[in-house]
C-alpha positions in Angstrom: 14.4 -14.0 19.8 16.3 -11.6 21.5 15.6 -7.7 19.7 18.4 -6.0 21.6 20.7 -4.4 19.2 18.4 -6.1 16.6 20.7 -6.8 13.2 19.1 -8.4 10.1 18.8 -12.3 10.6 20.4 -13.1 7.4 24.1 -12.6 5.6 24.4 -9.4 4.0 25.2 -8.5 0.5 28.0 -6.1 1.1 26.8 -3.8 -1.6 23.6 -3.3 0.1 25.0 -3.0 3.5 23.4 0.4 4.5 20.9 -0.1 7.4 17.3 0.9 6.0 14.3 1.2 7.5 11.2 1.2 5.1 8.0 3.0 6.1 4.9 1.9 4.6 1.1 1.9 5.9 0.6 -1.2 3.9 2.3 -4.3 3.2 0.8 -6.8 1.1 3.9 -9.9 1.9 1.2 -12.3 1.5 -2.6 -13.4 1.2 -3.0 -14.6 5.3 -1.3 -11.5 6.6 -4.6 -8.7 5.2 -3.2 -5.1 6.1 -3.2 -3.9 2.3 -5.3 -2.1 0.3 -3.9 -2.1 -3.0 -1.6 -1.0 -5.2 1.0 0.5 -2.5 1.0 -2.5 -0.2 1.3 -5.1 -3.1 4.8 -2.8 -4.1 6.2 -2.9 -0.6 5.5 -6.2 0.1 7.8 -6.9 -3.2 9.9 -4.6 -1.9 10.4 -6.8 0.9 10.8 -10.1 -0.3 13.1 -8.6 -3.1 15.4 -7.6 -0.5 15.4 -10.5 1.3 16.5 -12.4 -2.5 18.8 -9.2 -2.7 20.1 -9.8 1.2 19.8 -6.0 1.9 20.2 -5.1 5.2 16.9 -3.7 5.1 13.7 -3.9 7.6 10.4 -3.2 7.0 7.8 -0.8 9.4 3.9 -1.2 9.3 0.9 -1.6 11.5 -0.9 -4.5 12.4 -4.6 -3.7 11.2 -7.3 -5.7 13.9 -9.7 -5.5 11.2 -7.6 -4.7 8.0 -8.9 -2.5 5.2 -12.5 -4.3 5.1 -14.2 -7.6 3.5 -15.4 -7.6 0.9 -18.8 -9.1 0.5 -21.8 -9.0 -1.4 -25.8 -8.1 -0.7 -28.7 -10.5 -2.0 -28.3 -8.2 -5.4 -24.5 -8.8 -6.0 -24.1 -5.1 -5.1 -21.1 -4.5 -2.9 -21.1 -5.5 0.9 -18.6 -3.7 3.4 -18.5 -5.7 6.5 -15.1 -5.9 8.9 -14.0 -9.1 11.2 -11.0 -9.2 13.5 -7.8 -10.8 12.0 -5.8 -13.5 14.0 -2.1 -14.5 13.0 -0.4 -17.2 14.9 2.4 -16.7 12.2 3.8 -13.0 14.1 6.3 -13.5 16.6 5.2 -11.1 20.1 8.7 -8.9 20.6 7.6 -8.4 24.2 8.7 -4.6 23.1 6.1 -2.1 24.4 6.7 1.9 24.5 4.3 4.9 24.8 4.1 7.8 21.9 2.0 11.2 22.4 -1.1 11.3 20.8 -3.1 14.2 21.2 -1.1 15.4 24.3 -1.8 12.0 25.3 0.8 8.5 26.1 -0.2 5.6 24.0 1.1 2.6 24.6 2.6 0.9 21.3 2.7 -3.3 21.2 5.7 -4.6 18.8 5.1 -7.9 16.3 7.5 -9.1 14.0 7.9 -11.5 11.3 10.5 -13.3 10.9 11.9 -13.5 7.4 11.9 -17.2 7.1 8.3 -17.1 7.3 7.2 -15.7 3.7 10.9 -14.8 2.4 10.8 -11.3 3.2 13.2 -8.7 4.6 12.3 -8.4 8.7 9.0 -6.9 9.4 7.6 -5.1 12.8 4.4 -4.3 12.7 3.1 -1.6 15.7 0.0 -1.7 17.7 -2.5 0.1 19.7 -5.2 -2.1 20.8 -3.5 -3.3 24.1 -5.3 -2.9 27.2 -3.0 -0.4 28.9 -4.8 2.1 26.2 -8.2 3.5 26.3 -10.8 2.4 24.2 -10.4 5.7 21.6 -6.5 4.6 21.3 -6.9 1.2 20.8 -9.0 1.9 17.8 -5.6 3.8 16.3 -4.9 0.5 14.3 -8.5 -1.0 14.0 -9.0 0.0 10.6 -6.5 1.0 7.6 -7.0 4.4 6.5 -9.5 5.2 9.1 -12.8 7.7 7.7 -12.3 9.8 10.8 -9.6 12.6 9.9 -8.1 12.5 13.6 -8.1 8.8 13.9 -5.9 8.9 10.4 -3.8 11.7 11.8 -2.9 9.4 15.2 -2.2 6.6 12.4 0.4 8.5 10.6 1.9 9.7 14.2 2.1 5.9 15.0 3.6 5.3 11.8 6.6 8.0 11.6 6.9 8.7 15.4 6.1 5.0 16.8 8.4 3.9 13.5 11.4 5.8 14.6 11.0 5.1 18.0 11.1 1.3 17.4 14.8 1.8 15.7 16.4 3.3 18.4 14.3 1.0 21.3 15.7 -2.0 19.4 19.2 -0.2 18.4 19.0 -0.8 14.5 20.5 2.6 14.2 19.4 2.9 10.1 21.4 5.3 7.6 18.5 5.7 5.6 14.8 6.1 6.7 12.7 5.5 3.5 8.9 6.7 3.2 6.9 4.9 0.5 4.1 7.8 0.5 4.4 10.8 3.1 2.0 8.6 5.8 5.7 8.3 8.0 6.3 11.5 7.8 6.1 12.3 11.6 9.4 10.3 11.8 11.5 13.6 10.3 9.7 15.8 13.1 11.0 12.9 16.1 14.5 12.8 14.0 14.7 16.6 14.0 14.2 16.7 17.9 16.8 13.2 18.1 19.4 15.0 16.1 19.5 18.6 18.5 17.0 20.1 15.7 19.3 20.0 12.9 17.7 19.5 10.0 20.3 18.7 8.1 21.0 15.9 10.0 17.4 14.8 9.0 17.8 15.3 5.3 21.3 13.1 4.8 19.0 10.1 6.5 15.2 10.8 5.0 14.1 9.7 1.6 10.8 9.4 0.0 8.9 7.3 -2.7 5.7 9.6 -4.1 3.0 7.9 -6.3 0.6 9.9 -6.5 0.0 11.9 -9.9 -2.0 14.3 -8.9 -1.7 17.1 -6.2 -5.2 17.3 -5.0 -4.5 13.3 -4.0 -1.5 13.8 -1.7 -2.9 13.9 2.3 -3.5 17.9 3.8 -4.6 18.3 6.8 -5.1 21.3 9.0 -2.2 22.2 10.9 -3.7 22.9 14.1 -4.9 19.7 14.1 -2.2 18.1 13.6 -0.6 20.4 16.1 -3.3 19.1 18.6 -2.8 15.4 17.4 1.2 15.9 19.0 1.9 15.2 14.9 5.1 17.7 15.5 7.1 15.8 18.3 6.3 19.2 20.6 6.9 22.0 17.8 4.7 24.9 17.9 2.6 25.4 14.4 5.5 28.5 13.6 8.2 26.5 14.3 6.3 24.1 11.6 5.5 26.6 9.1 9.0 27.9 9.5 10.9 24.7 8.8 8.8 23.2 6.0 8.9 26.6 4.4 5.0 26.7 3.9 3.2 29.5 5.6 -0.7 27.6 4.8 -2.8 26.4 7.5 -3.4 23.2 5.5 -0.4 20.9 6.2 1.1 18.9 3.1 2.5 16.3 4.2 4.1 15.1 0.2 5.7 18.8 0.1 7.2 18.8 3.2 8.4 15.4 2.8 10.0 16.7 -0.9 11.4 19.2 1.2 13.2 17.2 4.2 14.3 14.5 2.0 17.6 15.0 0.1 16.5 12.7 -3.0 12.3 11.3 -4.0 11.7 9.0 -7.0 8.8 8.8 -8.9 7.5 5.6 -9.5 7.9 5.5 -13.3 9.7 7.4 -16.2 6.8 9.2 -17.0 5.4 9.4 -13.5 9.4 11.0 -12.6 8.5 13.8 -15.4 4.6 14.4 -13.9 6.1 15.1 -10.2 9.0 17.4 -11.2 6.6 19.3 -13.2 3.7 19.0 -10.7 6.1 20.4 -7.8 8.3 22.6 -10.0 6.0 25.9 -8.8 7.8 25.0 -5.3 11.2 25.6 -4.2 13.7 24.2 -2.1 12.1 20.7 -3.3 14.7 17.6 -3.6 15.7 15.8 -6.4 13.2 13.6 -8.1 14.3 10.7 -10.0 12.6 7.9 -11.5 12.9 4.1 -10.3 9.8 2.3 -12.1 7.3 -0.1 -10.1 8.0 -3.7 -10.6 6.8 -6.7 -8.9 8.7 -9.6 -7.0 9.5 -12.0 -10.1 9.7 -15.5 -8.0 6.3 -14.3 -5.9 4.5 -13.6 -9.2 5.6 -15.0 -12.4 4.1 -18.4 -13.2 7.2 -20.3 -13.9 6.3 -23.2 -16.1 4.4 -20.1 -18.5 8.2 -19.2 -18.5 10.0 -22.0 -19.3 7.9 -23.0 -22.5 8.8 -19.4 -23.2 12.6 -20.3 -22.7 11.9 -23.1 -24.7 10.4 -21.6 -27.6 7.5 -24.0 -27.3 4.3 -22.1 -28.3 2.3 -25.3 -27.9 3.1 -24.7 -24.2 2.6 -21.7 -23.9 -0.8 -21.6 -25.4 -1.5 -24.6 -22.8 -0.7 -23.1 -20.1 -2.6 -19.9 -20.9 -5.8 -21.8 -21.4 -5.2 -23.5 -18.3 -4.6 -20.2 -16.3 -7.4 -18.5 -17.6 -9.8 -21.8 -16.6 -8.7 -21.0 -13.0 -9.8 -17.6 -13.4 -13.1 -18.6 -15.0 -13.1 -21.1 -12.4 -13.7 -18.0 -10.0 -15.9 -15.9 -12.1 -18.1 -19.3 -12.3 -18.3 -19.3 -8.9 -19.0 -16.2 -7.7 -21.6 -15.1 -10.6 -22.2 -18.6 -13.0 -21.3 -17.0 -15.6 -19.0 -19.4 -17.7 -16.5 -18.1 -19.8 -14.7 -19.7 -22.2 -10.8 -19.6 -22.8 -10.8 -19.2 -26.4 -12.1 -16.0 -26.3 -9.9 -13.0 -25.7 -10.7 -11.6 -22.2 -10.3 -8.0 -20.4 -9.4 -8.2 -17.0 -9.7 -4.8 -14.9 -8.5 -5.3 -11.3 -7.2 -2.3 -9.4 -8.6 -0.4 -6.3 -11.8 0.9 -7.1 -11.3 5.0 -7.2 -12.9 7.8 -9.3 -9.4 8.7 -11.4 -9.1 5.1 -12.1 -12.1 5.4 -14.0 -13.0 1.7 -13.9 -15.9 1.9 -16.0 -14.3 4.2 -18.9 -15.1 0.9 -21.4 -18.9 1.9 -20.9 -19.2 5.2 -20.8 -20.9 5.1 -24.8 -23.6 2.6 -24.1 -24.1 1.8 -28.0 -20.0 0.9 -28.5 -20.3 -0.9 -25.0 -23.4 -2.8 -26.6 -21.9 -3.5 -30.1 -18.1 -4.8 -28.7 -20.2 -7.3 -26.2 -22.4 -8.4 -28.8 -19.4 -8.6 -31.4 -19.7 -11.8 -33.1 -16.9 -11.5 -35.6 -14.3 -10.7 -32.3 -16.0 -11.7 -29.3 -14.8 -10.4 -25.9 -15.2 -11.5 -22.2 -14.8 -9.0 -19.5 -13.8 -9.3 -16.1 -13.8 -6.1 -13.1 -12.0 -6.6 -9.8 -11.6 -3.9 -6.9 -12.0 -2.8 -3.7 -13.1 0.5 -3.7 -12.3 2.6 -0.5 -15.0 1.7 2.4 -16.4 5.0 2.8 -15.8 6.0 -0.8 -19.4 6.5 -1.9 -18.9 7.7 -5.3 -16.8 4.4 -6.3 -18.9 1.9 -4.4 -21.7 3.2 -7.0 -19.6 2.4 -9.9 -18.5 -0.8 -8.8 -22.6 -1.2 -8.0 -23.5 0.2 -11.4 -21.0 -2.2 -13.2 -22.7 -5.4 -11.1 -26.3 -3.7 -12.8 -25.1 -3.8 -16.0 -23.3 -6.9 -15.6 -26.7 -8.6 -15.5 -27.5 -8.1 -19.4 -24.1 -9.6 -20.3 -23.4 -13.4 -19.6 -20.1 -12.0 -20.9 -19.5 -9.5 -18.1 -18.7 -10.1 -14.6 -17.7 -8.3 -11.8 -15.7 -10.1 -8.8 -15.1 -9.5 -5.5 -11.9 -10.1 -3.8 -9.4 -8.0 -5.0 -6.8 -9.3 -2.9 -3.2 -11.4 -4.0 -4.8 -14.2 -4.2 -6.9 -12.8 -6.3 -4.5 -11.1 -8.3 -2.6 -14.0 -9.0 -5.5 -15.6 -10.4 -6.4 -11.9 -12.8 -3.8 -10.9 -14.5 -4.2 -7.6 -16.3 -5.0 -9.2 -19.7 -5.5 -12.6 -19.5 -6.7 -12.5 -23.7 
């Protein structure tokens, strides 16, 4: 395939004819391509195949993690095993397209993969790359790991991201009107825009919008600004020239405020989640618009269709059999994994999300008496199922996860699974009672 003056390999919907180019550090498209995490990558990989259903004239920009975001695997005690093995997918096409960023003062060479849309029904994907062997060793490792532990390595990840993003467009002439950052990871690409566009920023602002999830402003990334100064993170702008433009005189970059403050418009992710961030920024100013546009999943990816059309049908014998049979392929799991059987008359909690401290995954046991009395209920019995992937270096949430697989063990009606992956997913729904 030829990517010179690359256009979307599909007919466009003319109302969503606007070139876009959608920045995320995760894409979860489907369960043999493993650069996701969780909750972000499992919204822009619907993101995707909803605009290819949509034909938006939209492409999508990630990297292509060597390892991914870990395995998850177990130790002899069914506590939590982090181990990592190299990915291989025959399934991306090679572009051939190779060009160099900075990274710490330093040219990296960036490798180009794409899939093709036809593949997994998605909106066009390129996915960027490090480990070539023009780098060195320390640069290649740029896209071993998703959300690398080592501060510097995340930095050069986020530079790849926005800088290497940005890059691609204009090496493959895409040319988009809108650049889109789900989370402020891509934020680089304003800082190479701003030099692109003779340092007008308001050039940068009509193109740059932003998606922010995250409820709390402790969680959105800081880093210090000399670092990221060091890291080549400003496209050659000294650290006044920074603090000047974004407004923010701290020595601790935030990457979510200045990206409120380059964009010309942000959404929340929910209603409520629209009225959190206004009132979470609202002590800033010169901040964009927030609005609200609410999560939702692809509908033909995830929605079990015949469940549906007994639904349609009004037949609640149906729907009850298709219930029990989706919650036997669940159990079917659980069996295997930790022979416990569960049975699907009984109403069953699922909890599956990424395993993280505000989560609070293990809220249900907090009061060990309740705990005790709901799993030993015999008048309402209850089965309960946890899911997650906690982050790999997340020591705080690998010990809950740990301390739920302890308890676990008192309970044949408790069981914590590994896994928490789309396949997984699809087999866990939130409730499955």
């Amino acid at each position: 395939m030829n990517f010179t003056n690359f256009s979307v390999p599909y007919p466009i919907e003319q109302r969503y004819s606007r070139k876009v180019a959608y920045f995320s550090m995760e894409f979860a498209v489907h369960q043999p391509l493993k650069i996701y995490s969780g909750g972000l990558g499992f919204l822009a990989g619907s993101h995707l195949r909803s605009a290819y259903e949509l034909r938006q004239n939209m492409v999508g920009i990630g990297i292509l993690w060597k390892f991914g975001y870990y395995d998850q695997q177990r130790n002899q005690d069914q506590t939590l095993a982090v181990t990592w093995s190299e990915k291989q997918y025959s399934f991306l096409e090679d572009t051939g397209i190779k060009f160099q960023i900075n990274v710490h003062e330093h040219p990296v060479w960036v490798k180009v993969y794409y899939l093709n849309p036809e593949t997994f029904k998605t909106a066009p994907l390129f996915l960027l790359s490090t480990d070539v062997a023009e780098n060195d060793y320390v640069s290649q490792t740029i896209t071993h790991r998703l959300y690398d532990a080592n501060v510097a390595t995340k930095v050069a990840q986020f530079i790849l991201l926005g800088v290497g993003g940005a890059k691609l467009m204009d090496e493959i002439g895409f040319n988009p009107e809108r650049y889109h950052l789900n989370e402020a990871h891509g934020l680089s690409a304003a800082f190479y825009l701003y030099n692109k566009y003779d340092r007008n920023i308001e050039e940068v602002t009509k193109r740059l919008v932003f998606t922010t999830h995250t409820p709390e402003e402790a969680g959105n990334e800081k880093h210090d600004i000399y670092l990221c100064h060091k890291m080549s993170y400003f496209c050659g702008l000294t650290v006044d020239e920074v603090k000047k433009l974004t407004g923010n005189n701290d020595d601790a970059f935030n990457h979510s405020l200045a990206a409120l403050r380059f964009a010309h418009i942000a959404n929340g992710v929910s209603q409520l989640h629209g009225e959190v961030s206004r009132a979470m920024w609202s002590k800033y100013d010169k901040i964009c618009p927030i609005i609200s546009i609410t999560n939702a999943q692809n509908w033909w990816y995830w929605a079990d269709k015949q469940l549906y059309r007994f639904m349609e049908s009004d037949n609640d014998y149906g729907i009850d059999d298709r219930k029990k049979y989706l919650k036997k392929r669940a159990f079917d799991l659980v069996a295997d994994q930790t022979g416990k059987l569960f049975k699907p008359t009984i109403f069953t909690i699922v909890w599956a999300r990424r395993f993280a401290g505000y989560k609070r995954a293990n809220l249900l046991t907090t009061d060990e008496d309740r705990f005790d009395k709901l799993m030993n209920g015999i008048k309402y019995p209850v089965q309960i199922i946890w899911a997650g992937k906690p982050y790999p270096v997340d020591h705080p949430a690998i010990s809950e996860f740990n301390q739920l697989v302890q308890l676990s063990k008192r309970y044949k009606n408790m069981a914590v699974v590994t896994g928490y992956e789309l396949t997984c997913q699809g087999k866990l729904p939130v409730q499955v009672g």
